[in-house]
ZAVEX-88036 format. One record per residue (C-alpha): residue in three letters; y, z, x. Coordinates in nm, 3 decimals, padded with zeros to 5 digits. Layout:
<rs>
+------+---------+---------+---------+
| resn |       Y |       Z |       X |
+------+---------+---------+---------+
|  Ala |       Y |       Z |       X |
...
+------+---------+---------+---------+
</rs>
This chain:
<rs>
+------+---------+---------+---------+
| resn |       Y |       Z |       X |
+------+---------+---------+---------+
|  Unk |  14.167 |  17.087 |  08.076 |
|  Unk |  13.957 |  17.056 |  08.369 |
|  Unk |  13.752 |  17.349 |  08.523 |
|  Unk |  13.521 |  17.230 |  08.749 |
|  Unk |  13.223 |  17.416 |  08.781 |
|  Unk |  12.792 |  17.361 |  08.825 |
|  Unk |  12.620 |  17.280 |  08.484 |
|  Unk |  12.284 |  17.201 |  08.509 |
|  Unk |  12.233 |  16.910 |  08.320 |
|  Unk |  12.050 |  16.606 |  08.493 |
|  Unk |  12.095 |  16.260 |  08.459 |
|  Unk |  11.949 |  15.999 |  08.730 |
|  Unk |  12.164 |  15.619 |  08.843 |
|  Unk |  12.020 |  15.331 |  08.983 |
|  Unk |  12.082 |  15.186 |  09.334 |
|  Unk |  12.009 |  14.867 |  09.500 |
|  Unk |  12.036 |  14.925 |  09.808 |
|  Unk |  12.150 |  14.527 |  09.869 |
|  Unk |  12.438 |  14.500 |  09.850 |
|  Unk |  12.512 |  14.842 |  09.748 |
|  Unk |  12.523 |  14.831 |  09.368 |
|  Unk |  12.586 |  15.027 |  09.084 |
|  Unk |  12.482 |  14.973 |  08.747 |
|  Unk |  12.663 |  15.110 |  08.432 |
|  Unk |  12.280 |  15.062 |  08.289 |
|  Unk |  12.188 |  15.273 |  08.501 |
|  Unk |  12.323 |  15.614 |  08.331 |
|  Unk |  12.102 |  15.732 |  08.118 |
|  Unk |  12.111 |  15.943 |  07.801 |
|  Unk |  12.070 |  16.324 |  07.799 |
|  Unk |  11.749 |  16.414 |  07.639 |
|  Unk |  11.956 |  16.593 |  07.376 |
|  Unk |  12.186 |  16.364 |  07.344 |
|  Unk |  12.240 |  16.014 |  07.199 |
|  Unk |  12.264 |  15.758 |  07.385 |
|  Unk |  12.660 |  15.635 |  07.584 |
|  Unk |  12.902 |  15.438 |  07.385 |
|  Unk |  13.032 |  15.256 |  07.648 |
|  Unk |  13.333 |  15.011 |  07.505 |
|  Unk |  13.246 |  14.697 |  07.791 |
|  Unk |  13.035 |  14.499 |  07.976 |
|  Unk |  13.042 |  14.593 |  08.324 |
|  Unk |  13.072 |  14.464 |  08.650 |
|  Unk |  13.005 |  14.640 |  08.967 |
|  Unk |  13.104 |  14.620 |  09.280 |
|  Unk |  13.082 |  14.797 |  09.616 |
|  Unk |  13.336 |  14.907 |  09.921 |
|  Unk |  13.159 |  14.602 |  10.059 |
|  Unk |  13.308 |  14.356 |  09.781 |
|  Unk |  12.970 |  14.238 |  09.664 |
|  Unk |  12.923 |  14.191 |  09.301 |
|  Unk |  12.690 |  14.233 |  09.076 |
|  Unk |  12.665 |  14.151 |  08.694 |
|  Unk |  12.505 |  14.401 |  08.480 |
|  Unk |  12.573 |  14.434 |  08.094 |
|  Unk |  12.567 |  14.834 |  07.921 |
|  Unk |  12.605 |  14.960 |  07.570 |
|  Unk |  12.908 |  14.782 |  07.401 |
|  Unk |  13.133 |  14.921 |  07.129 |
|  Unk |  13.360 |  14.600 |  07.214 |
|  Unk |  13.347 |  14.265 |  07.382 |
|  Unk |  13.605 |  14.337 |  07.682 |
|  Unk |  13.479 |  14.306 |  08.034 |
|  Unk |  13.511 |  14.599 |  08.283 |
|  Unk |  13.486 |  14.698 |  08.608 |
|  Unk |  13.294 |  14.942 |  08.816 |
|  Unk |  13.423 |  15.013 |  09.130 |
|  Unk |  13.318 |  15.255 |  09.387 |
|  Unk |  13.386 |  15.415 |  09.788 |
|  Unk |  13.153 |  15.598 |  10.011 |
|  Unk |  13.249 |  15.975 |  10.091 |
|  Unk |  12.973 |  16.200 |  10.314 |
|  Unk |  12.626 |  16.119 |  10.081 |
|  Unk |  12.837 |  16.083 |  09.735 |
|  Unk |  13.018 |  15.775 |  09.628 |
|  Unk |  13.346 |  15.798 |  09.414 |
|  Unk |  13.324 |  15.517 |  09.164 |
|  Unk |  13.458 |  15.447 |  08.816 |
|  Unk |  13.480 |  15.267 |  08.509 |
|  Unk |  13.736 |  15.048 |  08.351 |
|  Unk |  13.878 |  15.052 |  08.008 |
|  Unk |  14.135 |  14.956 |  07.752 |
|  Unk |  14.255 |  15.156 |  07.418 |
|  Unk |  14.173 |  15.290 |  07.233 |
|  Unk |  13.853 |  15.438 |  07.394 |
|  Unk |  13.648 |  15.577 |  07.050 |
|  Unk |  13.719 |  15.444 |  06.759 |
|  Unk |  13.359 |  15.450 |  06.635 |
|  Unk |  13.327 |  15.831 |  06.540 |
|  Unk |  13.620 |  15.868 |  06.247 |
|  Unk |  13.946 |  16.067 |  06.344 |
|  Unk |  13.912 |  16.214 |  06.668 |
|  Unk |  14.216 |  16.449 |  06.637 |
|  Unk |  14.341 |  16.730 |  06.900 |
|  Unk |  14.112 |  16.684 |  07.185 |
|  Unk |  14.023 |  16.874 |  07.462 |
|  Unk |  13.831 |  16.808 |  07.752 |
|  Unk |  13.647 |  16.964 |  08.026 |
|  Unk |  13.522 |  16.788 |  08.327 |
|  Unk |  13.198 |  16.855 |  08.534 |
|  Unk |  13.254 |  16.724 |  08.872 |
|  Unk |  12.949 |  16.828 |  08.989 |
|  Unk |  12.741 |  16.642 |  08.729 |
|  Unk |  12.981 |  16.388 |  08.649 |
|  Unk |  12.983 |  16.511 |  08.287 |
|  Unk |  13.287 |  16.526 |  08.046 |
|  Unk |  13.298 |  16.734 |  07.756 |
|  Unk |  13.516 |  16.674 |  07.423 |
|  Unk |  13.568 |  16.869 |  07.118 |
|  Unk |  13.843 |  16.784 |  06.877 |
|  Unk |  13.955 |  16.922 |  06.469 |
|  Unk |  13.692 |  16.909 |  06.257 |
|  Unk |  13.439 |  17.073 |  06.495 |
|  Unk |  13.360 |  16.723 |  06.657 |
|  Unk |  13.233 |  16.756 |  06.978 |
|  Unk |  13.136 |  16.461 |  07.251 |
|  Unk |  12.997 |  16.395 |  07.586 |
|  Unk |  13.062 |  16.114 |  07.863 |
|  Unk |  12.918 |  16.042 |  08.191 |
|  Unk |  13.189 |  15.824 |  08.270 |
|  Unk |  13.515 |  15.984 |  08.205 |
|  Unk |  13.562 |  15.698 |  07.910 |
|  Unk |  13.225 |  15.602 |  07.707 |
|  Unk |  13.211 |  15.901 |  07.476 |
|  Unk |  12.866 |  15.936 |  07.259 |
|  Unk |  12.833 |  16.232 |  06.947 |
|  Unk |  12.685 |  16.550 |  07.179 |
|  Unk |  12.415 |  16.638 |  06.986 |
|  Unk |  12.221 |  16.955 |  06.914 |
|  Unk |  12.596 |  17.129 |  06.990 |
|  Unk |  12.525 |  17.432 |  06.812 |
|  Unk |  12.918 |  17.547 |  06.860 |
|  Unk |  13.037 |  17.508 |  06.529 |
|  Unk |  12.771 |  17.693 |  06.260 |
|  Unk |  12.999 |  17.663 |  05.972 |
|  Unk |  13.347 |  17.794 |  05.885 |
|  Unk |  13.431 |  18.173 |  05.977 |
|  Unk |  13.454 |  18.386 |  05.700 |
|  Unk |  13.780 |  18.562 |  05.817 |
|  Unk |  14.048 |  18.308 |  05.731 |
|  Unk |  14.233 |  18.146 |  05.441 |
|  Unk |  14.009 |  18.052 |  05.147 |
|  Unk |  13.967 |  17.609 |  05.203 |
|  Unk |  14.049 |  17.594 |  05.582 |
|  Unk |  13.870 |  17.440 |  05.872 |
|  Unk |  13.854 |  17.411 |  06.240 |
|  Unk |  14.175 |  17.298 |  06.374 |
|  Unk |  14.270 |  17.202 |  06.753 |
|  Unk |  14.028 |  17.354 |  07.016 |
|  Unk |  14.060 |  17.452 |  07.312 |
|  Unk |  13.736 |  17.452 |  07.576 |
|  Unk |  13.749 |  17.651 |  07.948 |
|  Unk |  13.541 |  17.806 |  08.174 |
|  Unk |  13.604 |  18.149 |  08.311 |
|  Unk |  13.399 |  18.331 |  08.559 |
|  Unk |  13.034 |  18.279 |  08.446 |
|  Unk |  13.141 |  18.153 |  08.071 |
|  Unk |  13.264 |  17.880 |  07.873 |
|  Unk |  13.469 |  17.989 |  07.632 |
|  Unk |  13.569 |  17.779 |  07.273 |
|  Unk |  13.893 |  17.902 |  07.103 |
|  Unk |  13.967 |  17.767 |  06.789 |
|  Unk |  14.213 |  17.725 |  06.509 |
|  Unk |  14.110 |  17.800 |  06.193 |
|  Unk |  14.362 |  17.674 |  05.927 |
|  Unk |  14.460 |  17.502 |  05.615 |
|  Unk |  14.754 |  17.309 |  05.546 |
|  Unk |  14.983 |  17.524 |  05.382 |
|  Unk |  14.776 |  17.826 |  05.527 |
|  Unk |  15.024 |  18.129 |  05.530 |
|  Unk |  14.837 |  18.295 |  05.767 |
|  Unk |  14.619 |  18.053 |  05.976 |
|  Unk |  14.470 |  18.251 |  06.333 |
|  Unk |  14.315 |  18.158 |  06.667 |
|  Unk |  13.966 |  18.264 |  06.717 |
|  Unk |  13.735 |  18.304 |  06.999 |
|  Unk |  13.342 |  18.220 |  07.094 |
|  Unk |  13.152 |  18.173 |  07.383 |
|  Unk |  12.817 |  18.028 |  07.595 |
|  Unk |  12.648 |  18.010 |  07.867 |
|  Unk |  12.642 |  17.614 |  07.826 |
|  Unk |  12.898 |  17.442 |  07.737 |
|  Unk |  12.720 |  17.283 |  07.463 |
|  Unk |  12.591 |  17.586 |  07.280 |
|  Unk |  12.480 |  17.812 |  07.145 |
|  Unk |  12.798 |  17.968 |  07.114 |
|  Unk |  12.841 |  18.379 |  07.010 |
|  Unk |  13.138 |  18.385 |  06.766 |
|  Unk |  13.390 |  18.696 |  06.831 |
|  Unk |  13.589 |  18.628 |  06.567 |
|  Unk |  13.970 |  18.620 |  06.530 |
|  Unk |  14.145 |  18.720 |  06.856 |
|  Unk |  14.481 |  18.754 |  06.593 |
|  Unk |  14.626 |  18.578 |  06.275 |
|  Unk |  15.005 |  18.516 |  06.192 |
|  Unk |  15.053 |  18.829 |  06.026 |
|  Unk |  14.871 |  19.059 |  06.309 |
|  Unk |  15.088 |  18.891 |  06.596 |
|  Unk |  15.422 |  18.851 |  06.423 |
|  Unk |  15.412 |  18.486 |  06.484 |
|  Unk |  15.387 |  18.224 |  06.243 |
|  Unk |  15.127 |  17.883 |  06.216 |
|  Unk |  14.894 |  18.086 |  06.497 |
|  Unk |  14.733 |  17.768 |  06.589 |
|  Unk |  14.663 |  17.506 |  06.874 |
|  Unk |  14.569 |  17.779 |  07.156 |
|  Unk |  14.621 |  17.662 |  07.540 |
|  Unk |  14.400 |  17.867 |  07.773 |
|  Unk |  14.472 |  17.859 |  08.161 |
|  Unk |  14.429 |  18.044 |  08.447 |
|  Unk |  14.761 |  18.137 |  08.657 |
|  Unk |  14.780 |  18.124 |  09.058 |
|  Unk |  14.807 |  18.475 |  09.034 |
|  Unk |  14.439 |  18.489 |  08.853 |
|  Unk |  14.601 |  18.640 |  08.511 |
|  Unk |  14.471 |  18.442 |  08.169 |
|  Unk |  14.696 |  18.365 |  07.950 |
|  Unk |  14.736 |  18.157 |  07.599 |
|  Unk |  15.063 |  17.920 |  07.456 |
|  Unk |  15.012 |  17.901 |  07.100 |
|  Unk |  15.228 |  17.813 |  06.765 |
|  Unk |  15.339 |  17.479 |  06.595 |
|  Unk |  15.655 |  17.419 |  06.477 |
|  Unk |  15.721 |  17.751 |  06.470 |
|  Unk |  15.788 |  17.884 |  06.809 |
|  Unk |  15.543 |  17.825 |  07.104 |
|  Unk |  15.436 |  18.180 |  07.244 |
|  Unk |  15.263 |  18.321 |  07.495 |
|  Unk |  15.043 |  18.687 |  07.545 |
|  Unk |  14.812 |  18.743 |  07.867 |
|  Unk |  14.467 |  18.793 |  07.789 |
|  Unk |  14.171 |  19.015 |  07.990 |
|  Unk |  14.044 |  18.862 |  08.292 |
|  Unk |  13.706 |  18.674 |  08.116 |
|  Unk |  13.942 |  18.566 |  07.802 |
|  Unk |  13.720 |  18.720 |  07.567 |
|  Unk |  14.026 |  18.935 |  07.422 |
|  Unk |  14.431 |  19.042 |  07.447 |
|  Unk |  14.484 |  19.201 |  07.772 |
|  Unk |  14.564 |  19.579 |  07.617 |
|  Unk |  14.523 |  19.517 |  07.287 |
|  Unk |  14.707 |  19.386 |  06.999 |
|  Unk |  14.980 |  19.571 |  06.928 |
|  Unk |  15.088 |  19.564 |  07.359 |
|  Unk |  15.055 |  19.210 |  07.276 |
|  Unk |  15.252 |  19.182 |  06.985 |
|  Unk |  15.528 |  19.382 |  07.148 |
|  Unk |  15.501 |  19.198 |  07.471 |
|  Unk |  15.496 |  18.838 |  07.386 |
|  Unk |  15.731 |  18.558 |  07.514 |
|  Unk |  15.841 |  18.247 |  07.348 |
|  Unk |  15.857 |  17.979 |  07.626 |
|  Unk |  15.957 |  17.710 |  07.416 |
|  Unk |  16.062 |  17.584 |  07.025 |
|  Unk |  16.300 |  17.816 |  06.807 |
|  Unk |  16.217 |  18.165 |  06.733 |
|  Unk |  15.941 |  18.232 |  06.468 |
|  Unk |  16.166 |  18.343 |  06.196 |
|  Unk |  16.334 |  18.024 |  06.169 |
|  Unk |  16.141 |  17.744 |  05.931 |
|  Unk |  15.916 |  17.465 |  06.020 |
|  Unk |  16.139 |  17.268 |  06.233 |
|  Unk |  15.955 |  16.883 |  06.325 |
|  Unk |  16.192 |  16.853 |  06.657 |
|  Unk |  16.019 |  17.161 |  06.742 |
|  Unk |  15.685 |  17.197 |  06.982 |
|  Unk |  15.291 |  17.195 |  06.885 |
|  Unk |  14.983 |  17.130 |  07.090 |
|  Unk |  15.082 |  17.308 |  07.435 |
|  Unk |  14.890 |  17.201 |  07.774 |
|  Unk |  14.952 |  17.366 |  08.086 |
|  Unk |  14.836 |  17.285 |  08.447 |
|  Unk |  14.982 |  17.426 |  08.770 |
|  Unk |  15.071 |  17.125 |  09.073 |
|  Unk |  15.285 |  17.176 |  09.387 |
|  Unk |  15.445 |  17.504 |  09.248 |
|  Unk |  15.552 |  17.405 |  08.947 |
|  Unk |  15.371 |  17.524 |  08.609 |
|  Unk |  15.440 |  17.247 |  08.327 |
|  Unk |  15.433 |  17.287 |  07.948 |
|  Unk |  15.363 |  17.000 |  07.817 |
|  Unk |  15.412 |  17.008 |  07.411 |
|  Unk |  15.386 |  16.737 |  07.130 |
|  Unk |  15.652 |  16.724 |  06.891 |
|  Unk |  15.753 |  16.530 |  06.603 |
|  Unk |  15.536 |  16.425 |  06.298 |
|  Unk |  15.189 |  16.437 |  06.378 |
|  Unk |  15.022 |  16.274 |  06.087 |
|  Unk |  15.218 |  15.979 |  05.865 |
|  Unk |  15.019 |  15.727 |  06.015 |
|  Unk |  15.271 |  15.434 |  06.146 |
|  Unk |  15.551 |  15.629 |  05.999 |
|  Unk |  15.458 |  15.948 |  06.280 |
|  Unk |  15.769 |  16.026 |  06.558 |
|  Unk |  15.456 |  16.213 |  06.778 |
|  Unk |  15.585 |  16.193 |  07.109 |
|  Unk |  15.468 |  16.400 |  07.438 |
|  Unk |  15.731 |  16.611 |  07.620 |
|  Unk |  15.747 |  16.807 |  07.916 |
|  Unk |  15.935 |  17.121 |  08.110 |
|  Unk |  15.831 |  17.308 |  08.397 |
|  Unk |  15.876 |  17.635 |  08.556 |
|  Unk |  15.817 |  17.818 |  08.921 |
|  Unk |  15.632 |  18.124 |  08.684 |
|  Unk |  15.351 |  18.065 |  08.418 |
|  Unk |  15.539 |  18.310 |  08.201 |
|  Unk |  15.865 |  18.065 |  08.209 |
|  Unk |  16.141 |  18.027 |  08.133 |
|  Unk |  16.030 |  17.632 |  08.118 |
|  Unk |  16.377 |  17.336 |  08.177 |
|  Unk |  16.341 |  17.013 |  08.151 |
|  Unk |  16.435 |  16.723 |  08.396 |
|  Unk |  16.821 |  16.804 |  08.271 |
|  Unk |  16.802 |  17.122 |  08.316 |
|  Unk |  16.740 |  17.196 |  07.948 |
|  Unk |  16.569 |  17.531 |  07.841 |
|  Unk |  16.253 |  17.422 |  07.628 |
|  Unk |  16.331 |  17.738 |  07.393 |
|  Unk |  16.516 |  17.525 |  07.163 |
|  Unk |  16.440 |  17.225 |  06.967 |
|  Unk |  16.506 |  16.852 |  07.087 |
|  Unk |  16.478 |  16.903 |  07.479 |
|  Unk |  16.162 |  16.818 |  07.719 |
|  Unk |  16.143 |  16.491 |  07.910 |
|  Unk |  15.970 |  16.211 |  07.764 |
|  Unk |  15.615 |  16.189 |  07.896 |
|  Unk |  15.485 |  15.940 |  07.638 |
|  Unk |  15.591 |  15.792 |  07.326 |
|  Unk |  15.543 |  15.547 |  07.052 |
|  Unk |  15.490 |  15.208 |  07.159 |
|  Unk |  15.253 |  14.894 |  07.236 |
|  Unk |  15.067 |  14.936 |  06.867 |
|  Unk |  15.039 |  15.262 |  06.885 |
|  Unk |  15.208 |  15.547 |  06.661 |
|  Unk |  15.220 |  15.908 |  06.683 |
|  Unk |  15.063 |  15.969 |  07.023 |
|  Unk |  15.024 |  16.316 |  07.139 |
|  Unk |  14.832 |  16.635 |  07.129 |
|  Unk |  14.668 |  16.567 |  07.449 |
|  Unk |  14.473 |  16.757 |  07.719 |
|  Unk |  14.451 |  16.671 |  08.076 |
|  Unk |  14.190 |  16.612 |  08.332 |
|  Unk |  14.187 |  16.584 |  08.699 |
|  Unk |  13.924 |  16.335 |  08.844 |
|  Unk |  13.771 |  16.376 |  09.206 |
|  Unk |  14.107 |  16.197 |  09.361 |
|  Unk |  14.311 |  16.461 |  09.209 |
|  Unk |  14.443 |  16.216 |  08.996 |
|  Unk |  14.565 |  16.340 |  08.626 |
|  Unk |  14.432 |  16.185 |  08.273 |
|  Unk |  14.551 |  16.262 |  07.973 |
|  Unk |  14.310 |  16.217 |  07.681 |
|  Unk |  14.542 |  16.150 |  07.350 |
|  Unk |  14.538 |  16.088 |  06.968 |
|  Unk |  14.752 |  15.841 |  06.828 |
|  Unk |  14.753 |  15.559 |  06.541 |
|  Unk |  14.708 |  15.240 |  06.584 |
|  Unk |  14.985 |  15.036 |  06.405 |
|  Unk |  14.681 |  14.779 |  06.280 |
|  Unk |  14.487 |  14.995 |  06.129 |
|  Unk |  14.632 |  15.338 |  06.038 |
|  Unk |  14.396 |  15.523 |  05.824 |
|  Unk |  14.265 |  15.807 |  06.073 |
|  Unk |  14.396 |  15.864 |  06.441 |
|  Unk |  14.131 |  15.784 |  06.745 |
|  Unk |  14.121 |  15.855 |  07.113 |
|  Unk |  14.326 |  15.727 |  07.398 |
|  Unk |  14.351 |  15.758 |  07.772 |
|  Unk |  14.597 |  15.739 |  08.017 |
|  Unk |  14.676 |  15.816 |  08.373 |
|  Unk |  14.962 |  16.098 |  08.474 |
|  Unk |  15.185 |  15.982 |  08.755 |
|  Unk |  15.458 |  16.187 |  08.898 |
|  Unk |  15.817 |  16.039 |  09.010 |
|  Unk |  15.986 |  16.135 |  09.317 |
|  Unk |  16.061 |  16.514 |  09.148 |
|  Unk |  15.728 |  16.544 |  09.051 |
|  Unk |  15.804 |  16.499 |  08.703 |
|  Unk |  15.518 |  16.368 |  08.498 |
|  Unk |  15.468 |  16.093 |  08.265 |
|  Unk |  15.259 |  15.809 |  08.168 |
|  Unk |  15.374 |  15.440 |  08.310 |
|  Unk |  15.624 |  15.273 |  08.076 |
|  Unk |  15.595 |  15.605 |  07.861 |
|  Unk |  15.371 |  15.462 |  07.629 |
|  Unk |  15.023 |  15.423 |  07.538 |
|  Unk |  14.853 |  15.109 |  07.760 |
|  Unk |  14.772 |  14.812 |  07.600 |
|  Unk |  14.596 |  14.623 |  07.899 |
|  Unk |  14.298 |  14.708 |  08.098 |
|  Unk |  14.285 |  15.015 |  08.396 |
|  Unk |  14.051 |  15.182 |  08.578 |
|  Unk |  13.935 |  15.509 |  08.408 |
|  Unk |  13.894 |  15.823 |  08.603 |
|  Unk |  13.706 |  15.854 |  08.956 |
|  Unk |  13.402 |  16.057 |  08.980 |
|  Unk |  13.104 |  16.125 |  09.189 |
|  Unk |  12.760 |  15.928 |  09.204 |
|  Unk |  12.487 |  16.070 |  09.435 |
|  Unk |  12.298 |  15.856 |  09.612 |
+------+---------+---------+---------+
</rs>
């Protein structure tokens, strides 16, 4: 999700002022960090069509293209690419991302308490020194791990929830810590609930956003009802408690909790508010059988953040099977889903993705794509599967 906020973190660009060029070479590594794997070769070029050659640090031998418009003293440019977009770090499973428009700065953690850094929107380097993850909890199931994140700033914080879990964990919970960076240290609360303190069962993949009406709340659950509770205004805790919680919950979408794990059913919920609609989107199918996964991304939408959530035919997402296609297997690619979205500085949406790749199955990687909206403003990714040609990436801000 993107919440767009200062973070002082500095990193200078080159400009030639003939010509007006921009150099991918010209972003430099964080002090902390290690140093941008950028997948191309770039070339630049300027609002005045001049072009420049310029090579930067390759992951792959595809071309790509930089291209960039004046607004006031800040220049919108951006980077091209092709999927996948990381391949080089093992699985990269769950993501979700956080965008700095201010210092052009994305932020990605994913399962396995992996976290990342880009200052392009698609070049994503190991974020070093990320003191976020200093080992397992001691709360949950004996054997489990961090599962699906979910990163957000609130007022003067950014916040990490996690999943801790285990397959076959009988009850897995959602915990919650917290910086004044967003890469660390963070101050671990502990669990906010597990399965059996909330009544719900597989309390994982937590969704964090922030309502028009300024209310937090969190979607959580896989495969066994998708649920939501309202949490205090900094997201630090349940908004009266537990048991108000527990009482008070909603199921926006899948079957109700009692009923068994059900794969036509919902995981991975991402919310984001646009033209006053809220939409759920939710991954459903088989996540993790490799070619053999039915992961697919669907979407409903609703006027309220508490729901009810249809989808384009009118469907009620609180039942399995519904929710209009967004994206889906195809073009090499298996079992894409369990995204999180991003809005660059054109208010255009990304969705950052896991998925197989059909070639070469063994662990799932990280993909890209842009949201587009048709004439009802429903969302979904062009041809409704993931791209297998080359686009530009997301816009952002270089000062010059």
């Amino acid at each position: 999700m993107a919440k767009i906020k200062n973070i002082s973190l500095i990193f200078t660009m080159t400009l030639l002022l003939s010509g007006c060029y921009f150099s991918t070479d010209s972003i430099p590594s964080s002090a902390n960090d290690s140093s941008i794997n950028s997948n191309t070769d770039s070339v630049s070029s300027s609002e005045n069509n001049s072009i420049s050659n310029s090579s930067s640090i390759s992951e792959t031998s595809n071309s790509s293209l930089v291209t960039s418009e004046y607004v006031s003293e800040r220049r919108i440019t951006s980077v091209s690419y092709k999927n996948p977009i990381l391949v080089s770090q093992g699985e990269v499973a769950d993501p979700t991302v956080y965008f700095d428009e201010e210092a052009n700065v994305t932020y990605l953690f994913s399962t396995g308490a992996k976290g990342f850094i880009s200052y392009n929107q698609v070049g994503f380097s190991p974020l070093a020194n990320a003191t976020y993850m200093n080992g397992v909890p001691s709360w949950g199931t004996a054997g489990n791990g961090y599962w699906a994140p979910e990163f957000i700033k609130i007022k003067d914080k950014y916040l990490l929830y996690y999943s801790l879990s285990t397959w076959g964990d009988n009850n897995p919970g959602i915990g919650v810590s917290y910086s004044s960076t967003p890469h660390g240290p963070f101050t671990d609360l502990g669990p906010l609930f597990r399965d059996n303190d909330i009544g719900v069962n597989n309390c994982i993949d937590p969704e964090v956003f922030i309502a028009q009406n300024g209310k937090v709340y969190m979607i959580f659950g896989s495969m066994r009802g998708n649920y939501l509770v309202e949490l205090t205004d900094d997201g630090l805790a349940l908004f009266n408690g537990l048991n108000y919680q527990k009482e008070h919950k909603i199921r926006v979408a899948g079957l109700d909790t009692s009923i068994g794990w059900t794969a036509n059913t919902y995981e991975g919920a991402n919310v984001f508010y646009k033209e006053g609609y809220y939409y759920l989107m939710l991954s459903t199918g088989s996540c993790c059988e490799g070619v053999n996964s039915t992961y697919k991304v669907v979407v409903g939408r609703s006027q309220y953040p508490v729901g009810p959530y249809y989808d384009k035919n009118n469907r009620i997402m609180t039942q399995g099977g519904v929710g209009s296609v967004v994206i889906e297997k195809g073009n090499g690619v298996s079992g894409p889903g369990h995204h999180s979205y991003s809005i660059d500085v054109n208010g255009d949406y990304w969705m950052y993705y896991h998925g197989y790749r059909d070639n070469d199955d063994d662990y799932r990687v990280l993909f890209l794509d842009k949201i587009i909206f048709d004439e009802e403003g429903w969302p979904y990714v062009e041809g409704k599967v993931p791209s297998s040609t080359r686009h530009q990436g997301p816009a952002y801000y270089v000062d010059y």
